[in-house]
VEXSE-566634 format. One record per residue (C-alpha): residue number from 1; residue in three letters; x negated, y negated, z negated. Coordinates in Angstrom, 1 decimal, m for minus. Last residue first. Layout:
% VEXSE-566634
+-----+--------+--------+--------+--------+
| num | residu |     xx |     yy |     zz |
+-----+--------+--------+--------+--------+
| NUM |    ALA |      X |      Y |      Z |
...
+-----+--------+--------+--------+--------+
END
This chain:
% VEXSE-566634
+-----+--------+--------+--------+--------+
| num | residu |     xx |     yy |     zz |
+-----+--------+--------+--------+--------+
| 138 |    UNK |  m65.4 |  m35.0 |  m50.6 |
| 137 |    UNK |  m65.7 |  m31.3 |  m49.7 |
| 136 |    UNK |  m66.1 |  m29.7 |  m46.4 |
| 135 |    UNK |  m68.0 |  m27.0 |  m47.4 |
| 134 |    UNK |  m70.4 |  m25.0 |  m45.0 |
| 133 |    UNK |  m70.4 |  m21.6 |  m46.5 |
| 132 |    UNK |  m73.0 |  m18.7 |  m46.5 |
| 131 |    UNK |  m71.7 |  m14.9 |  m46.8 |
| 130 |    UNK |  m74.0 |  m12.0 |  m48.6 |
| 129 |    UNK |  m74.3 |   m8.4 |  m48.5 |
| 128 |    UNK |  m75.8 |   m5.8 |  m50.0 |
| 127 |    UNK |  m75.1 |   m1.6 |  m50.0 |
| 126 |    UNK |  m75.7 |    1.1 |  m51.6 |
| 125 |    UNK |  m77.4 |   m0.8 |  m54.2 |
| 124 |    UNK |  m80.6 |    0.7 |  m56.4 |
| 123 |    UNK |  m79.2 |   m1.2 |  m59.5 |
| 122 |    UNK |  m81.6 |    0.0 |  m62.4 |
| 121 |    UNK |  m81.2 |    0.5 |  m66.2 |
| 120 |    UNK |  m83.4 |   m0.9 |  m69.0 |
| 119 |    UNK |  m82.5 |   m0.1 |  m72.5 |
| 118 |    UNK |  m84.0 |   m1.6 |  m75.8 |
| 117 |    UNK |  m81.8 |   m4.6 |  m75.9 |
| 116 |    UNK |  m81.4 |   m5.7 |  m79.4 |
| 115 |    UNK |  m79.9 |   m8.8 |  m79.6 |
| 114 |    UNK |  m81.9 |  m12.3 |  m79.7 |
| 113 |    UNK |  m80.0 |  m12.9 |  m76.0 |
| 112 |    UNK |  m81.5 |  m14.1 |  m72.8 |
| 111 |    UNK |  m83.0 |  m10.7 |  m72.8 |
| 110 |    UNK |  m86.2 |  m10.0 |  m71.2 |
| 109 |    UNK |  m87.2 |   m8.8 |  m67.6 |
| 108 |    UNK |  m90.8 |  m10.4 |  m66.8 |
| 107 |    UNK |  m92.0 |   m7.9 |  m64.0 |
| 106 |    UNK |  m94.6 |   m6.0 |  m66.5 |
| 105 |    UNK |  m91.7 |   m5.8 |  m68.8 |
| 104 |    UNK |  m89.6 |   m4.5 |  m66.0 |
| 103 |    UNK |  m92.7 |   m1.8 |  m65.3 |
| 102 |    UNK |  m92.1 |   m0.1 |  m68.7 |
| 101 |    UNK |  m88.6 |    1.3 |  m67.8 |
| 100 |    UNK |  m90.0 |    3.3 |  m65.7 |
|  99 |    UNK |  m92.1 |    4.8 |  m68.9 |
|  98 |    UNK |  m89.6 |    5.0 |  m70.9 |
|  97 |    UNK |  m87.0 |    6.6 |  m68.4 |
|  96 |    UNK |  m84.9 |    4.1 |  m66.3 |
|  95 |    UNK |  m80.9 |    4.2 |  m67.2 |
|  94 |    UNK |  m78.8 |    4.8 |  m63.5 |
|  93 |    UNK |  m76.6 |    2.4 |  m62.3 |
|  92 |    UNK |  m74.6 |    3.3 |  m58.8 |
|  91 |    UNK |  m73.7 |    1.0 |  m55.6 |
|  90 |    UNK |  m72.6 |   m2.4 |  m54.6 |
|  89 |    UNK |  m74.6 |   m5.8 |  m54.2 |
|  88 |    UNK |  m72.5 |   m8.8 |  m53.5 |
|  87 |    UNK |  m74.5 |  m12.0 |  m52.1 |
|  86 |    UNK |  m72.4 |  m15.4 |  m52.6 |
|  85 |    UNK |  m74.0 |  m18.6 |  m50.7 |
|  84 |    UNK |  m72.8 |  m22.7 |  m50.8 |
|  83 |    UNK |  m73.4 |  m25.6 |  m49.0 |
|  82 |    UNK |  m72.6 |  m29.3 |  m48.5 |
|  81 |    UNK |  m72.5 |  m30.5 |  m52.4 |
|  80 |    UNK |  m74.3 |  m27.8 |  m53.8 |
|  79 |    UNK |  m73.7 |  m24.1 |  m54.4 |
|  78 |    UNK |  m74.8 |  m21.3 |  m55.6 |
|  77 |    UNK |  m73.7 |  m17.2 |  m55.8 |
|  76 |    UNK |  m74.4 |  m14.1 |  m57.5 |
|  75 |    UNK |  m72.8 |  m10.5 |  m57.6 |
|  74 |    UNK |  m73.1 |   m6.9 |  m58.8 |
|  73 |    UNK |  m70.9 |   m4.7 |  m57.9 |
|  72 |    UNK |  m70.7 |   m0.8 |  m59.4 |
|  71 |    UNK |  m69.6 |    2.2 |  m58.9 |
|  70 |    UNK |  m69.7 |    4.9 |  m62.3 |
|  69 |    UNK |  m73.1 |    6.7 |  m62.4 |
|  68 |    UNK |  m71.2 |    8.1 |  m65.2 |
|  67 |    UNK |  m74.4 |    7.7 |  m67.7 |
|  66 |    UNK |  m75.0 |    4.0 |  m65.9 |
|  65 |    UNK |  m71.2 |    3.5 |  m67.1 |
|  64 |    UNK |  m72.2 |    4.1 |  m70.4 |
|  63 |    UNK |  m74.9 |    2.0 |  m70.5 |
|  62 |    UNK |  m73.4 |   m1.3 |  m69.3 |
|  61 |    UNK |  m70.4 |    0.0 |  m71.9 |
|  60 |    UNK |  m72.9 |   m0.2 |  m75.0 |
|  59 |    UNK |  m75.8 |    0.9 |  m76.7 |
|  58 |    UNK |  m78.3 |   m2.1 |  m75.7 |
|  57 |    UNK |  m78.8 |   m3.6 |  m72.1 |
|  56 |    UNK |  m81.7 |   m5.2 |  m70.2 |
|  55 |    UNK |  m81.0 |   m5.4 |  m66.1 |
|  54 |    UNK |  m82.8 |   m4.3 |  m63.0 |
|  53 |    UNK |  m82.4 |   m4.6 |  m59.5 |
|  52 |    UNK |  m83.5 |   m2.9 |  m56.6 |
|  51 |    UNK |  m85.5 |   m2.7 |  m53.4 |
|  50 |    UNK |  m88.7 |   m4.1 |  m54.7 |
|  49 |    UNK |  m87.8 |   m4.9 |  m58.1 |
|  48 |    UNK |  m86.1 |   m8.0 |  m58.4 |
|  47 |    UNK |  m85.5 |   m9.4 |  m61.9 |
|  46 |    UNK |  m82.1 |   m9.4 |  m64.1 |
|  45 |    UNK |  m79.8 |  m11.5 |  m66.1 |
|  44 |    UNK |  m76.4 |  m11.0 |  m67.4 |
|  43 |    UNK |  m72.5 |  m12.4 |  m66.8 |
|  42 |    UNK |  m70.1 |   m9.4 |  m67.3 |
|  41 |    UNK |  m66.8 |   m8.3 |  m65.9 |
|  40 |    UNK |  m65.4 |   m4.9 |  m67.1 |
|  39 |    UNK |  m62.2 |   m2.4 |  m65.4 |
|  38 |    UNK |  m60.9 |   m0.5 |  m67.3 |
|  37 |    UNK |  m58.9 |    2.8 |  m66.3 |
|  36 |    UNK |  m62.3 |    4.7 |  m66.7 |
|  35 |    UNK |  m65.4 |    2.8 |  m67.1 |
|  34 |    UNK |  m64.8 |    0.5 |  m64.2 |
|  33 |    UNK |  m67.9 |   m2.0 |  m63.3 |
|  32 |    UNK |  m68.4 |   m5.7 |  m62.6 |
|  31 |    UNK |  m71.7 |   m7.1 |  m63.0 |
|  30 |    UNK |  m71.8 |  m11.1 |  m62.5 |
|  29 |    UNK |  m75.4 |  m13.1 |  m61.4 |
|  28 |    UNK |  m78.0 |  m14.8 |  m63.7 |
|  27 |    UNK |  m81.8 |  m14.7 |  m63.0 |
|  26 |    UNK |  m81.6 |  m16.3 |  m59.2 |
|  25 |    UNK |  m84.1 |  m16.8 |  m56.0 |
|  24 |    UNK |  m85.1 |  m13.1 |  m55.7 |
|  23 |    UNK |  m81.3 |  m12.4 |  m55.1 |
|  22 |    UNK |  m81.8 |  m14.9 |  m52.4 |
|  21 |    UNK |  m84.5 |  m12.9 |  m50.8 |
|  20 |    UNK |  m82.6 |   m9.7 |  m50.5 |
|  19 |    UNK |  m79.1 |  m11.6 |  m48.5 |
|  18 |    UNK |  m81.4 |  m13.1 |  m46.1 |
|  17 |    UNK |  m83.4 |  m10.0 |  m45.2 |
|  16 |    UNK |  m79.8 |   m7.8 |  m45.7 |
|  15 |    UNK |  m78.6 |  m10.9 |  m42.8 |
|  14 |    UNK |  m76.2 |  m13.4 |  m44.1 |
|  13 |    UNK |  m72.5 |  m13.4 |  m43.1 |
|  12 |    UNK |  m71.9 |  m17.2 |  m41.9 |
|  11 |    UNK |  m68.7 |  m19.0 |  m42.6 |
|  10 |    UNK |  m67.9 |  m22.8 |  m41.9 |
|   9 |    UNK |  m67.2 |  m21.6 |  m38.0 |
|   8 |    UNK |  m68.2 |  m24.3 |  m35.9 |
|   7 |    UNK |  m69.3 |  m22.7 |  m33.2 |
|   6 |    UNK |  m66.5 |  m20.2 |  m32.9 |
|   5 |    UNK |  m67.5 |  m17.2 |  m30.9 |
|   4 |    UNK |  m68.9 |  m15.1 |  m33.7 |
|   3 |    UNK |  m65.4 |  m15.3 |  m35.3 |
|   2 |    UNK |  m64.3 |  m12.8 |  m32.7 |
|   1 |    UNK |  m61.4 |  m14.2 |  m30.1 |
+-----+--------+--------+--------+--------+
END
């Protein structure tokens, strides 16, 4: 029997509509990338632009793996006491020239950090997905 047939099925995939607008609702999700035989977890914020999502880095691994176009997730989630969402967006990174880069200050993209974070790259995802969950907690 497919899950669609159970009523009361606690899990709901989310529509790419659905899934979009609540990455506009967030600042803070997960990005997990592999540079090589590592693989990297990190918390950061980011802004919505149009179809994409943008992030504020320095020199680093973030940066280096947007040089690799290396495969990417990039994940947020919320909950409360009856309900809770994840949306996963995959794909490539790729750095924003100067003057791209421009636009995300334009858009309100600034560090949560006081470190130097000069570098803007872009999360154009492949694909984006997201699950809703009924909890039964108590």
């Amino acid at each position: 029997m497919p899950i669609s047939e159970f009523t009361d099925w606690p899990v709901d995939e989310l529509s790419l509509e659905e899934s979009w607008e609540l990455l506009g609702t967030q600042e803070l999700g997960r990005l997990a990338y592999r540079l090589v035989d590592e693989v990297f977890i990190v918390p950061l914020n980011y802004t919505v632009d149009g179809r994409r999502l943008l992030f504020r880095t320095g020199s680093g691994s973030k940066l280096l793996a947007a040089a690799l176009q290396s495969d990417v997730a990039f994940e947020i989630d919320w909950y409360d006491e009856r309900t809770a969402w994840s949306v996963v967006a995959r794909g490539h990174l790729r750095k924003l020239s100067d003057v791209e880069a421009r636009r995300a200050d334009s858009l309100g993209l600034t560090s949560w950090l006081p470190t130097p974070k000069d570098d803007v790259i872009a999360l154009q995802p492949e694909a984006v997905t997201g699950r809703r969950f009924r909890l039964q907690r108590s």
